[in-house]
N, C-alpha and C positions, 0 to 999 in steps of 0.2 A: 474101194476108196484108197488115197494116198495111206502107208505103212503110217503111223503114228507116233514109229521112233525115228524117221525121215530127220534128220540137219538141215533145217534149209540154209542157204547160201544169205549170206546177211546181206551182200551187196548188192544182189541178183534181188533180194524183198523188199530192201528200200527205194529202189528205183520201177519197181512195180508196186510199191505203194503210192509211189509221186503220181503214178498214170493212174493211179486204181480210178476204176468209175466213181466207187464209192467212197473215195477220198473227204468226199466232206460230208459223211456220216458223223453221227453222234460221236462215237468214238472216236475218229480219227482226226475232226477238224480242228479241235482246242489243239492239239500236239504242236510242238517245235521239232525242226529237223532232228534234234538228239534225241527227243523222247521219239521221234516216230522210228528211228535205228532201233531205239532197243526194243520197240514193238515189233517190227519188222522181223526182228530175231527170231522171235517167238512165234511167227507165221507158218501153215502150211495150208497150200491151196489146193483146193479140191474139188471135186465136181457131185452134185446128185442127181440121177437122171429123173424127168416127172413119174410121178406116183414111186419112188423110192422112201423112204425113212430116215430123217438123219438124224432121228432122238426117238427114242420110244416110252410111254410113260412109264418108272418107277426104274428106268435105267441109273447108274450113278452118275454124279456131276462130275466127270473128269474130264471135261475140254467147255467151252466156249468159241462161239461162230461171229463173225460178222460176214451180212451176206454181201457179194459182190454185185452179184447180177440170178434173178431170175424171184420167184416168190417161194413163200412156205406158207404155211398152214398151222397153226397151232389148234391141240384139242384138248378134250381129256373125255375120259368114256366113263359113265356112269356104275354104277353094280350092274346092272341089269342089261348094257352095251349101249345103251343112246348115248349119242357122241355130242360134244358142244364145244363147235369151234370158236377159240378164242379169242382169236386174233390173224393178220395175214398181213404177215413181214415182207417185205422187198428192199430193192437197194437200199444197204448204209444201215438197215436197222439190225440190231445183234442180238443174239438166242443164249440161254443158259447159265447169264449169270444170279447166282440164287446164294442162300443161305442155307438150304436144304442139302443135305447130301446125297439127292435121288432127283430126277426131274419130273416134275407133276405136271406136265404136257407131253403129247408126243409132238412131233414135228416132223409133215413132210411136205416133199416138195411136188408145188403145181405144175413146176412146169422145170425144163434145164434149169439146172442152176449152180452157181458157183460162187463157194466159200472159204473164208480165210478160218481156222481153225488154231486156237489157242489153247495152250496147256491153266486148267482155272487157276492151278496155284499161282501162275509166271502171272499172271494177269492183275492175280491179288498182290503180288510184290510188286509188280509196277504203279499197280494205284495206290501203293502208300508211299513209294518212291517218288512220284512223280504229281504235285497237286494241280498239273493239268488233264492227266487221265482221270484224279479223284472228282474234276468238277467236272466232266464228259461224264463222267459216271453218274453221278449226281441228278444231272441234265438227265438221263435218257429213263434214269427211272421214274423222275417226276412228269418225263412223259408220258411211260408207260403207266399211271397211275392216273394221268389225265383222259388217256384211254379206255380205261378199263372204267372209271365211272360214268366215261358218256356210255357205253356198252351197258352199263347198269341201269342209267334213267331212261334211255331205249327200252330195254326190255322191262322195266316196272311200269313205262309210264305214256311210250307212243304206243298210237296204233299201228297196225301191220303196213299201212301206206305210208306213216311217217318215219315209222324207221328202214324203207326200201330208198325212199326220198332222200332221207339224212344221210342212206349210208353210199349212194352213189354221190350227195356231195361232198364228202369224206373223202372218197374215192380222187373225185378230179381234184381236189386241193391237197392230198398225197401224191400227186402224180403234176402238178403244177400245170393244172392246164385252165384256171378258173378263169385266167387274164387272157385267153386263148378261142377267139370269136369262135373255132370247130369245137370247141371241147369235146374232144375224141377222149372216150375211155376204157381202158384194156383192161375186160376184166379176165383175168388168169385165174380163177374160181369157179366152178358151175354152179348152178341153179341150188343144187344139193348144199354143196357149199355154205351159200351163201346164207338160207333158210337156217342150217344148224348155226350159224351165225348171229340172227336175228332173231330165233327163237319161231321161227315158221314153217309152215310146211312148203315141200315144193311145189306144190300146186297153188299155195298162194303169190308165194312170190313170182313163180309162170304168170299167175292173173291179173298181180298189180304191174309187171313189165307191161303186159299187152292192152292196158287202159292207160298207162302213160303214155305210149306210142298213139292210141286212138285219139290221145287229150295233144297229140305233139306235141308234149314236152320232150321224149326221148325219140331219136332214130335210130333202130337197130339192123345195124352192117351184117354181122356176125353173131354167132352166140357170144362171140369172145370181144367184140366190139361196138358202139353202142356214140353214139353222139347225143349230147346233150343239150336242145335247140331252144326252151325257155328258161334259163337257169332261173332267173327271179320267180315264175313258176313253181320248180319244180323245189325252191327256198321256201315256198308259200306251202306248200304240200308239206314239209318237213316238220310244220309248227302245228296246220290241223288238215279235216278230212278236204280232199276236193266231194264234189257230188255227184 
């Protein structure tokens, strides 16, 4: 990875934040051109290649990411090593900012990927500096809090088809393709993944792909790719069983 005590070029970061893909991420889209400078400052970009590590659990909080391009993986592993992933970030959503002084996930990554990396403290002095990074901030936790309890009422309270249902339409309305007649969906996760996710095994979620495909609600390209041919369907599956 880039050195950590790196300078980046301020001028050289605000005009690659104007381009960023992920420019209108959570974080960065409240900002005005002065506050996105002194963010800019604070920038260094870097790359993880897939199945790398860019956080591991019980490391300490000394940086914070926002991703540019490619996905992560969040988990956390039990005493006894079952893992349960948390969550799976992609462009614009951002990692590690906590109250803790340890991070209680690890994070890696699914596939390339490329991140802007911040010093926490510089980040914490910007967001009392600045009460457009304080309401970005704000924003991203009340979503990340909106996430974590549909994760929750999934796993107390669908079935194993409603939450495979629920969570590829999650999928294509994070990936903005719901208004998009192919609804093509790129899943950068495998099978494994995806179960430690939902709280199943990979043999079921294997099972309920290949009865959706049979029921053609979904058509699958790729392992890594997947159309989604009866959305209202597969909206109906999400709430209870099909037969």
């Amino acid at each position: 990875m880039t050195d950590r005590q790196m300078t980046p070029d301020i001028h050289e970061n605000k005009i690659m934040c104007l381009a960023c893909p992920a420019r209108d991420s959570f974080l960065c889209s409240g900002l005005d051109d002065h506050e996105l400078k002194h963010l800019a400052a604070r920038a260094t970009r870097f790359q993880v290649k897939r199945g790398h590590s860019l956080i591991l659990e019980g490391d300490q909080t000394k940086d914070v990411y926002n991703v540019i391009e490619g996905d992560i993986a969040l988990s956390r592993l039990s005493s006894d090593g079952r893992r349960q992933i948390l969550g799976f970030l992609t462009k614009g959503d951002f990692i590690g900012l906590t109250l803790s002084d340890q991070y209680h996930f690890s994070a890696d990554a699914l596939n390339d990927a490329r991140l802007c990396r911040f010093d926490r403290r510089s980040i914490e002095e910007l967001i009392e500096r600045f009460p457009g990074m304080d309401r970005q901030v704000r924003r991203m936790g009340a979503s990340a809090m909106d996430q974590m309890l549909d994760l929750v009422f999934s796993l107390g309270r669908k079935t194993a088809q409603e939450r495979v249902a629920s969570f590829l339409i999650g999928l294509a309305h994070r990936q903005g393709h719901c208004h998009d007649p192919s609804l093509e969906i790129h899943l950068a996760m495998s099978r494994a993944d995806i179960a430690d996710y939902l709280g199943l095994t990979i043999e079921t979620v294997s099972r309920i792909f290949s009865k959706l495909k049979t029921l053609q609600i979904i058509r699958l390209e790729t392992a890594q790719h997947l159309h989604i041919l009866d959305l209202p369907k597969l909206q109906s599956l999400a709430e209870c069983e099909l037969a």
